[in-house]
C-alpha positions as CSV (number, residue, x, y, z in Angstrom):
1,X,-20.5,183.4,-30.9
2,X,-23.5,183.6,-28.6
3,X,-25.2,186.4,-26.5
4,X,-24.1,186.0,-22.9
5,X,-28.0,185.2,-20.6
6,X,-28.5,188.1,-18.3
7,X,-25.3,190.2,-19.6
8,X,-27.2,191.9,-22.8
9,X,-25.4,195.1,-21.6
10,X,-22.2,193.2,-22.0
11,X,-23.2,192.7,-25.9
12,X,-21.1,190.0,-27.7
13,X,-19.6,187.4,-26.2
14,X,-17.8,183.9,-26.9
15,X,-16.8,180.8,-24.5
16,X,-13.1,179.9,-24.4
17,X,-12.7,176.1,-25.1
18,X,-8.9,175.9,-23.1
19,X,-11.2,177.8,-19.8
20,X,-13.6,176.4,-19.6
21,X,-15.6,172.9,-19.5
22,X,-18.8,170.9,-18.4
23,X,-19.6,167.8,-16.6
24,X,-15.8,166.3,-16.3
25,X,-12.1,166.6,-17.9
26,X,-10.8,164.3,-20.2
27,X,-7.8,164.4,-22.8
28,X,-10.5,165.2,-25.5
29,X,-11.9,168.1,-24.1
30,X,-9.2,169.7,-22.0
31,X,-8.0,168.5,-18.9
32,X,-4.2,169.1,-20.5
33,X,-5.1,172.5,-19.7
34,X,-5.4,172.3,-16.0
35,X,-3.2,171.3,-13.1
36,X,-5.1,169.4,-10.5
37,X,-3.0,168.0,-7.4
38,X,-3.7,166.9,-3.9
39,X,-7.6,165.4,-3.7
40,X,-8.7,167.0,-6.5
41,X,-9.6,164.4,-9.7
42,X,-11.6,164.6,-12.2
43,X,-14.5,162.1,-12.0
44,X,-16.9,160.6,-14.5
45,X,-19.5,163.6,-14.0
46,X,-17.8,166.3,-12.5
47,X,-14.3,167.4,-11.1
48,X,-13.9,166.9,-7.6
49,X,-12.2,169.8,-5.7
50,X,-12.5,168.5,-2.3
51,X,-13.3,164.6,-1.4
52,X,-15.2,163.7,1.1
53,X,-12.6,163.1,3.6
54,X,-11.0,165.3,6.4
55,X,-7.7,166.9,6.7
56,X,-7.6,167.1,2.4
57,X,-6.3,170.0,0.3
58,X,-7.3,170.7,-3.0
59,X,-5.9,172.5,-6.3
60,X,-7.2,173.0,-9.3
61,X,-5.5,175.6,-11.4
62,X,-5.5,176.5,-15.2
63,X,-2.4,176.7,-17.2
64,X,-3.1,179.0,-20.0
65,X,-3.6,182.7,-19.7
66,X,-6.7,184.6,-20.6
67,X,-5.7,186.9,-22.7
68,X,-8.0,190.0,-22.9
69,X,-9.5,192.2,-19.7
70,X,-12.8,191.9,-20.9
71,X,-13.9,188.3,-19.4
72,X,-16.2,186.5,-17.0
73,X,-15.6,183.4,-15.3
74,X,-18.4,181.4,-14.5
75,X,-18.4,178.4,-11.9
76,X,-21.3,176.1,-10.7
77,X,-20.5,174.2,-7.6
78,X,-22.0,171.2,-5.8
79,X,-21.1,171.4,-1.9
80,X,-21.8,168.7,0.9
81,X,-20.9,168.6,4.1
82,X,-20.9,167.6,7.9
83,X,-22.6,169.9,10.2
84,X,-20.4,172.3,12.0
85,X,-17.5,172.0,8.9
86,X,-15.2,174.9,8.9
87,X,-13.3,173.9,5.7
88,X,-12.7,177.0,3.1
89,X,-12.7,177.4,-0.7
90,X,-10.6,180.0,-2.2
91,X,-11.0,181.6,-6.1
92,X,-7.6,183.0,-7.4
93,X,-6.7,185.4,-9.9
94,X,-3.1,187.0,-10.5
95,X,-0.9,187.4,-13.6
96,X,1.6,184.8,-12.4
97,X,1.7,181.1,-13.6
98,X,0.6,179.5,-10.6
99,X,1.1,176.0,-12.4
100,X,5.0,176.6,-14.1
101,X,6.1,177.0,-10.4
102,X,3.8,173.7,-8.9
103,X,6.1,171.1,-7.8
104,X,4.1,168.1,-6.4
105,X,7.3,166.1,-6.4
106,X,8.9,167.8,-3.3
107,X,5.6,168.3,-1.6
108,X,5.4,164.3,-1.6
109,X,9.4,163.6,-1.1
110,X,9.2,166.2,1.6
111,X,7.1,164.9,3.8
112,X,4.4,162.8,4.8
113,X,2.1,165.5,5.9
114,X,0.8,167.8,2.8
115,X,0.7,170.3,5.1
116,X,4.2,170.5,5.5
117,X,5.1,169.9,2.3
118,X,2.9,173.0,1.1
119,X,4.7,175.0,3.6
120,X,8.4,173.7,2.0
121,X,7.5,175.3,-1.5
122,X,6.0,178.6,0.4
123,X,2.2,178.2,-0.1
124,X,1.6,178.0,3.5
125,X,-1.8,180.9,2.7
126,X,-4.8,178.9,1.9
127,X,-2.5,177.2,-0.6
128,X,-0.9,180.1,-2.1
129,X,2.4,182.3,-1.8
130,X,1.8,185.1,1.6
131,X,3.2,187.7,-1.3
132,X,0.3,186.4,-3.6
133,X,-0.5,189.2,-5.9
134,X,-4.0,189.9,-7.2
135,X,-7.8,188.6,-6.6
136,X,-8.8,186.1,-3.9
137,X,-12.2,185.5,-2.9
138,X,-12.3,183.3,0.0
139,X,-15.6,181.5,0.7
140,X,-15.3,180.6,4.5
141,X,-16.8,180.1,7.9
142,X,-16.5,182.7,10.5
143,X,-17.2,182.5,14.3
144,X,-20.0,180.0,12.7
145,X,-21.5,182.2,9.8
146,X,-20.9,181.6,6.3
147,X,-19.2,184.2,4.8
148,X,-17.2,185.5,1.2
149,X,-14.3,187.4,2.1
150,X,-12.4,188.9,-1.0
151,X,-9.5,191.2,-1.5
152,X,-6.9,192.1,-3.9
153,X,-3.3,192.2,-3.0
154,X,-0.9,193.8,-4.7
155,X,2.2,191.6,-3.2
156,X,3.6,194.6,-0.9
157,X,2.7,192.7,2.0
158,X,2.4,189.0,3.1
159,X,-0.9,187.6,3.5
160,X,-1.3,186.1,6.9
161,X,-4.3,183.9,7.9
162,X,-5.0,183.5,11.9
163,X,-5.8,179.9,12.7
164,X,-9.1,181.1,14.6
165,X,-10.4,182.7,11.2
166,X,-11.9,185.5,13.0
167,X,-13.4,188.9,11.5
168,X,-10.1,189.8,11.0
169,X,-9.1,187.6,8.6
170,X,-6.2,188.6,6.8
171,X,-3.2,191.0,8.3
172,X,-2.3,194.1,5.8
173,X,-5.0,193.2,3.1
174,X,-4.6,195.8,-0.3
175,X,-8.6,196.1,-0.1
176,X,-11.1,194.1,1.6
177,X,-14.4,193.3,1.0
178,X,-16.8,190.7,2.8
179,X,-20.5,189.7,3.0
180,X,-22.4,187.1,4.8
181,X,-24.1,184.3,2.7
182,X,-25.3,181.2,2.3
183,X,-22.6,179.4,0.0
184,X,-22.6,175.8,1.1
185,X,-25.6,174.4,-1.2
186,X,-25.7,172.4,-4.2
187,X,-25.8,174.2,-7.6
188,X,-24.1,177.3,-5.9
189,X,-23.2,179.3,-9.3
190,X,-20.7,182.6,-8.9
191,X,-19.9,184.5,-11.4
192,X,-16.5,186.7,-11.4
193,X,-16.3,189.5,-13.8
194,X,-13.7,191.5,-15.1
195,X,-14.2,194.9,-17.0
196,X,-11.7,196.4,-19.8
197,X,-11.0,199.5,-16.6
198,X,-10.2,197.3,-14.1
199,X,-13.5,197.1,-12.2
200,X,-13.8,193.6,-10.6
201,X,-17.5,192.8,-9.2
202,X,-19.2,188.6,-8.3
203,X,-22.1,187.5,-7.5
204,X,-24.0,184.4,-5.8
205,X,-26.6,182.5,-7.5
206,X,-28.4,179.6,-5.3
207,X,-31.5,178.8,-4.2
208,X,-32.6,181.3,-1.5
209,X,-29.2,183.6,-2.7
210,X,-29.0,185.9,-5.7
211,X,-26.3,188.3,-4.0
212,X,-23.2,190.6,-4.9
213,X,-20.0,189.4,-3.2
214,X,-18.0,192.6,-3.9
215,X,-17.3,195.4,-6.5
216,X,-13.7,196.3,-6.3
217,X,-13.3,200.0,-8.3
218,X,-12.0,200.8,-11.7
219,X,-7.8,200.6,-12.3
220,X,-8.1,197.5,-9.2
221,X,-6.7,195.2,-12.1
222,X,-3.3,197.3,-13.4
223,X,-3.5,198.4,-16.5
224,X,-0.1,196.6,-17.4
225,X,-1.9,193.0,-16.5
226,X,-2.8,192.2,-20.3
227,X,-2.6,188.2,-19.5
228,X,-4.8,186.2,-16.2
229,X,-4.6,183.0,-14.6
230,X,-7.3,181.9,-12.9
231,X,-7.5,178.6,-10.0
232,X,-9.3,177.3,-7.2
233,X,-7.8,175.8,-3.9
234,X,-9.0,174.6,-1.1
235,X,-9.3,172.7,2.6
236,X,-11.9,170.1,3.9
237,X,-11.4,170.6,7.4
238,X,-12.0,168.6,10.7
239,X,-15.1,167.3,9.2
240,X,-15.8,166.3,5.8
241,X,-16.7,168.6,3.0
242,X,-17.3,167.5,-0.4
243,X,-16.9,169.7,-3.3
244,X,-17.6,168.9,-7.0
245,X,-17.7,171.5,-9.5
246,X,-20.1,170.9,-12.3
247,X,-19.2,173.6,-14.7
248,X,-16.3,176.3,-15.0
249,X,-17.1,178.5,-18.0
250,X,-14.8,181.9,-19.3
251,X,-16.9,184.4,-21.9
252,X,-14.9,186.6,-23.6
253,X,-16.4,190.0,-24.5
254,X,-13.4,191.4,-26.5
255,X,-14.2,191.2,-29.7
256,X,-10.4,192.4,-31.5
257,X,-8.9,189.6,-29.7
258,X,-9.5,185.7,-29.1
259,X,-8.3,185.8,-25.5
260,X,-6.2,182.6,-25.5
261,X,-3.5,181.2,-27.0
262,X,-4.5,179.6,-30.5
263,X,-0.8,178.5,-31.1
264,X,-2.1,174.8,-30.1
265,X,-4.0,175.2,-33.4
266,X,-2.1,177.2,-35.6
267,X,1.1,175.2,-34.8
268,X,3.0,178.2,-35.2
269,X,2.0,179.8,-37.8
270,X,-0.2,182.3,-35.7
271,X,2.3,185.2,-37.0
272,X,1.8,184.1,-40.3
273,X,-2.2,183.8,-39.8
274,X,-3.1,187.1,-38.1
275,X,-0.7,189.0,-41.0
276,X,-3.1,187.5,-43.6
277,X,-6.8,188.3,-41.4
278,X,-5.2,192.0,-40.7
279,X,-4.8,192.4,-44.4
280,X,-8.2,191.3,-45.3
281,X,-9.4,195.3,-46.1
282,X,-6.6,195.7,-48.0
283,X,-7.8,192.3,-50.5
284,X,-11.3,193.6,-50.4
285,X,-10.7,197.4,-52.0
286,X,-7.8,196.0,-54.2
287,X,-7.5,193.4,-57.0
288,X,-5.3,191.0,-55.3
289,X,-8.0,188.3,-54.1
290,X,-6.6,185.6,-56.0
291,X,-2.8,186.0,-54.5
292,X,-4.7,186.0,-51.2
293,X,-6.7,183.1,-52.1
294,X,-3.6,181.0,-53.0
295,X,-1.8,182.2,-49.4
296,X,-4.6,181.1,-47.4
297,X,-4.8,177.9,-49.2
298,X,-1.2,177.2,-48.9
299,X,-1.4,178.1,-45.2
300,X,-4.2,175.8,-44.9
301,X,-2.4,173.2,-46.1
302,X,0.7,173.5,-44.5
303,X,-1.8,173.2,-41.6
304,X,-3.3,169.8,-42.6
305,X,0.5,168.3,-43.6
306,X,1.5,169.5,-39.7
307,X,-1.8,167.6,-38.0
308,X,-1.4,165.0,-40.1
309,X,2.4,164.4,-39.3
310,X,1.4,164.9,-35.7
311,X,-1.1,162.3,-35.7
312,X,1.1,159.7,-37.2
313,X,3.2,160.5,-34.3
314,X,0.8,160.4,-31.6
315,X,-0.4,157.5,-32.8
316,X,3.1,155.8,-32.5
317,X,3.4,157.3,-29.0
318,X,0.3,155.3,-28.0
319,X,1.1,151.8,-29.3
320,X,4.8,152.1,-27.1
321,X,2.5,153.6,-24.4
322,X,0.1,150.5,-24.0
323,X,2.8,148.5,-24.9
324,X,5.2,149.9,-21.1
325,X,1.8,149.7,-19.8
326,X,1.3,145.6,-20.7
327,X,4.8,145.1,-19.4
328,X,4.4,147.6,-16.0
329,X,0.9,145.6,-15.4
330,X,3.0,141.8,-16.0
331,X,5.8,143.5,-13.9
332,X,2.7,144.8,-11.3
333,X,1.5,141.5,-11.2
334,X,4.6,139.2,-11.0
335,X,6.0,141.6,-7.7
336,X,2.3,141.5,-6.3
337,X,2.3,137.7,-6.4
338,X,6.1,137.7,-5.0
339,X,4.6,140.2,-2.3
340,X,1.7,137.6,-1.2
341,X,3.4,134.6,-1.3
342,X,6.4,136.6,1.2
343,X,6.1,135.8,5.0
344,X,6.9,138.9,7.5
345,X,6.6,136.6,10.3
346,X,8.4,133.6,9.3
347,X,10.5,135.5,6.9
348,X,10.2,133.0,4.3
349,X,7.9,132.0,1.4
350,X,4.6,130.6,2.2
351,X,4.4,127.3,0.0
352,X,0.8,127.5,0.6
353,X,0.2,130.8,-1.1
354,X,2.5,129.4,-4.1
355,X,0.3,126.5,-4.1
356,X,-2.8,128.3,-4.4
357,X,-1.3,130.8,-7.2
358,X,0.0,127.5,-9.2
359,X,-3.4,126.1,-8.7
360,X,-5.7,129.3,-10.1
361,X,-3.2,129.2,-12.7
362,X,-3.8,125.5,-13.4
363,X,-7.9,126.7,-13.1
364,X,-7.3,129.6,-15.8
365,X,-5.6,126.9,-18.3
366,X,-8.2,124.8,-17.7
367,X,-10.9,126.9,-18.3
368,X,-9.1,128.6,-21.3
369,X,-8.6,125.1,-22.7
370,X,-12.3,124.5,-22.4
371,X,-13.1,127.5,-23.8
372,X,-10.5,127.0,-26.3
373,X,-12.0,123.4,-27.0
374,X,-15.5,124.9,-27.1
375,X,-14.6,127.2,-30.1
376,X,-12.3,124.5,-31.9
377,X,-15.4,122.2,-32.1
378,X,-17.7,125.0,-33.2
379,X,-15.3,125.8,-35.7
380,X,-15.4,122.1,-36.7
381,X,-18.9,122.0,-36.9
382,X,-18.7,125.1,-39.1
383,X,-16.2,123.8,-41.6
384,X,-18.3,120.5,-41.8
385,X,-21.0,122.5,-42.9
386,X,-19.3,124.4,-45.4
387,X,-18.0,121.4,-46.4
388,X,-21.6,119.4,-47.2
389,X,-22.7,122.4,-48.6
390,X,-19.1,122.6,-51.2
391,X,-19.3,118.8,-51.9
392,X,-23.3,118.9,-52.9
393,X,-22.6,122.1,-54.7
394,X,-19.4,120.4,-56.7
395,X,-21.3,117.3,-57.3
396,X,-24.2,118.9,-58.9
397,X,-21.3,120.5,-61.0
398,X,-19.9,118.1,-61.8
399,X,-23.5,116.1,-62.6
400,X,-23.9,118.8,-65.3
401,X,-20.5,119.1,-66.3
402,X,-20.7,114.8,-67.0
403,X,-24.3,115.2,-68.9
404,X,-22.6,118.0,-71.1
405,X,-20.0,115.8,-72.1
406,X,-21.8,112.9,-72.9
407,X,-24.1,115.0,-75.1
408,X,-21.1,116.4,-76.6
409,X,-19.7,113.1,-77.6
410,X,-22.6,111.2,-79.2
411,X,-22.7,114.7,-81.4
412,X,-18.8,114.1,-82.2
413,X,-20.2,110.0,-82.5
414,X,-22.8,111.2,-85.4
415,X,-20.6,114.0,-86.9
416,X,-18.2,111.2,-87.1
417,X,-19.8,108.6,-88.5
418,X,-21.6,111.1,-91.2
419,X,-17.9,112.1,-92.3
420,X,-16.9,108.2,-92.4
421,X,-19.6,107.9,-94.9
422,X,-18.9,111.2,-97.0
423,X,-15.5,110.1,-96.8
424,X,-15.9,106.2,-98.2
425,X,-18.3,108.0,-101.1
426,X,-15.6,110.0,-102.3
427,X,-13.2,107.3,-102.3
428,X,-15.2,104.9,-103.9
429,X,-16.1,107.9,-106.7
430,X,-12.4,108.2,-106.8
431,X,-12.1,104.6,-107.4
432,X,-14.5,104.4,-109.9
433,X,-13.1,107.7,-111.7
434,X,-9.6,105.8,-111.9
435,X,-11.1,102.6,-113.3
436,X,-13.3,104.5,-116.0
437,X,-9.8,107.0,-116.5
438,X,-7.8,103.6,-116.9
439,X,-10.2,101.9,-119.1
440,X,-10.1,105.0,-121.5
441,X,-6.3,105.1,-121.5
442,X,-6.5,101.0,-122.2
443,X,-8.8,101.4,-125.6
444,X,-7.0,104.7,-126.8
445,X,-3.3,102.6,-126.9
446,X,-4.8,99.1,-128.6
447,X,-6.3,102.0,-131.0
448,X,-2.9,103.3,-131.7
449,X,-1.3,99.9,-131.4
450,X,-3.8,98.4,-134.6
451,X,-3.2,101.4,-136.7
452,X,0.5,101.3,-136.6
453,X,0.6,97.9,-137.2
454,X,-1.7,98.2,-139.9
């Protein structure tokens, strides 16, 4: 949390991720959160409301709800344009879904003309619904001066908007406020505010401009309107009129609630989640901090088991994305080359343009084979190396491992040899053991032979 610049009064305040964002949209940071159709885009830097081309709508609209009454929404814009341009940009803000009830589809299969298909789904007002209810603040041209002309409808009445866009510019208007100002410059910033009693004030910020646009009176916003939507729309003109906006930022300054939806996050569980946080006095005064302990852990990891699954998934969904996307660009590519090699005024293949695809074909091969040649031989080169450097390692090896048997044999040589002789002592002690035994044996039987004789 952060204290909002220049708001001190307002005390506390936080940004709201799904709300807001700065520079440009991508899937990482948000742009699933906003509806963008006709010339709008998001661009590297920025997202582009209006392009610079004439005749071009633009809408830009954000799908979640804020939450609380308490809020500001902050926008920085970057406007260009041709002298004399009498396009318009218009800020919303109602209770309704704008986006749940956007259908681009039949605007397109309508009709040609975006004008007409706008007028098919009923938002033939500045690219809204004549029974619009709640805030617009149209930034305009009028007999030549720039002016911000803002009102807040309850949806009684229908909205009307006279092509000539003179000082009475809108028909049966709920309340009406407009001021003259300077609003086509770069880094315009306006900031809309919304107070917990239904006051709704702006202002403009620019260089040579630091002025109020209006200050609608407490209960304006009904007190039943607990959820906002907020969007931008838009209309270049006869002449071009280029607008990028730079930065769209919501604070919240209610601090008992988050003011979004945190089920994106909670997968859920946010039942389960605010049950636990609203007991948190309870755990403090009583001795049950382990049992909470253990809930919040479980919760946290039911939590990690749920993103977890959910990543495998997404993960899968990607692979069989950029695989439809290889086949639709083969698919792109095979109808494209049909397309070119197609004569409308002979009504019959051009052999010349099939020529000239066979033969940039035949160039590709080539150059792959080349390519493909030029790494095989590098490779080559690479395993000859390895392959000088294996044999002079092995030979060494096996230098040592020769030199290490030789040694070993002339010790088995000597250790032989010394045994032979040990071994031909013995015997020959043996030898002369069994003579000296069988000379002994000899005497002692002619000594027994004489005596018996005798």
């Amino acid at each position: 949390m952060e204290k909002k610049r220049g708001q001190k009064k307002d005390g506390i305040s936080w940004r709201m991720a799904h709300h807001s964002f700065e520079g440009t949209l991508n899937y990482d940071n948000g742009l699933a959160d906003w509806l963008s159709s006709a010339g709008t885009m998001a661009l590297r830097d920025k997202v582009q409301l209006l392009p610079p081309v004439p005749q071009r709508f633009g809408l830009f609209w954000n799908k979640k709800a804020v939450k609380t009454r308490n809020f500001e929404v902050t926008v920085t814009m970057d406007i260009k344009m041709q002298e004399q341009a009498n396009g318009f940009i218009a800020f919303w803000l109602t209770n309704e879904n704008f986006s749940s009830t956007y259908n681009e589809q039949v605007i397109v299969q309508t009709s040609r003309n975006w004008t007409a298909g706008m007028e098919k789904l009923g938002l033939n007002v500045l690219g809204n619904r004549p029974n619009f209810k709640g805030l617009l603040s149209l930034f305009t041209t009028v007999d030549q001066k720039q002016k911000v002309v803002s009102l807040f409808s309850d949806g009684s009445h229908e909205l009307t908007t006279p092509a000539s866009m003179s000082d009475q510019l809108f028909q049966k208007a709920t309340t009406m406020q407009g001021t003259d100002v300077d609003w086509k410059k770069t880094a315009t910033t306006v900031r809309f505010r919304v107070s917990p009693d239904g006051t709704l004030t702006a202002s403009l910020e620019n260089e040579g401009n630091n002025k109020q646009l209006f200050a609608f009176p407490f209960n304006t916003l009904p007190k039943e309107w607990t959820e906002c939507y907020f969007g931008f729309s838009g209309f270049s003109g006869d002449k071009y009129m280029t607008v990028d906006l730079t930065k769209v930022e919501v604070q919240n300054f209610d601090a008992k609630t988050a003011g979004e939806d945190e089920s994106d996050v909670l997968e859920g569980d946010t039942a389960e989640w605010m049950k636990v946080l609203e007991a948190e006095k309870k755990y403090v005064s009583q001795r049950s901090q382990t049992e909470a302990l253990q809930h919040i852990f479980k919760l946290f990891k039911d939590h990690v088991v749920k993103y977890d699954e959910g990543g495998v998934k997404l993960k899968d969904s990607l692979l069989r994305a950029e695989e439809r996307l290889d086949r639709l660009g083969y698919d792109i590519s095979k109808t494209l080359s049909e397309a070119q090699a197609w004569s409308l005024e002979k009504q019959d293949f051009n052999a010349q343009v099939v020529k000239d695809h066979i033969v940039g074909i035949r160039a590709i091969l080539s150059k792959d084979k080349d390519i493909h040649d030029s790494k095989l031989s590098s490779v080559h080169q690479q395993a000859k190396e390895i392959k000088e450097k294996t044999t002079n390692n092995v030979n060494r090896d096996k230098k040592e491992k020769v030199a290490s048997v030789q040694e070993q044999s002339k010790a088995l040589e000597t250790f032989a040899a010394r045994g032979s002789t040990q071994a031909n002592s013995l015997l020959l002690i043996m030898v002369v053991a069994v003579a000296g035994l069988g000379l002994l044996f000899l005497n002692r039987m002619r000594y027994y032979e004489k005596k018996h004789y005798i």
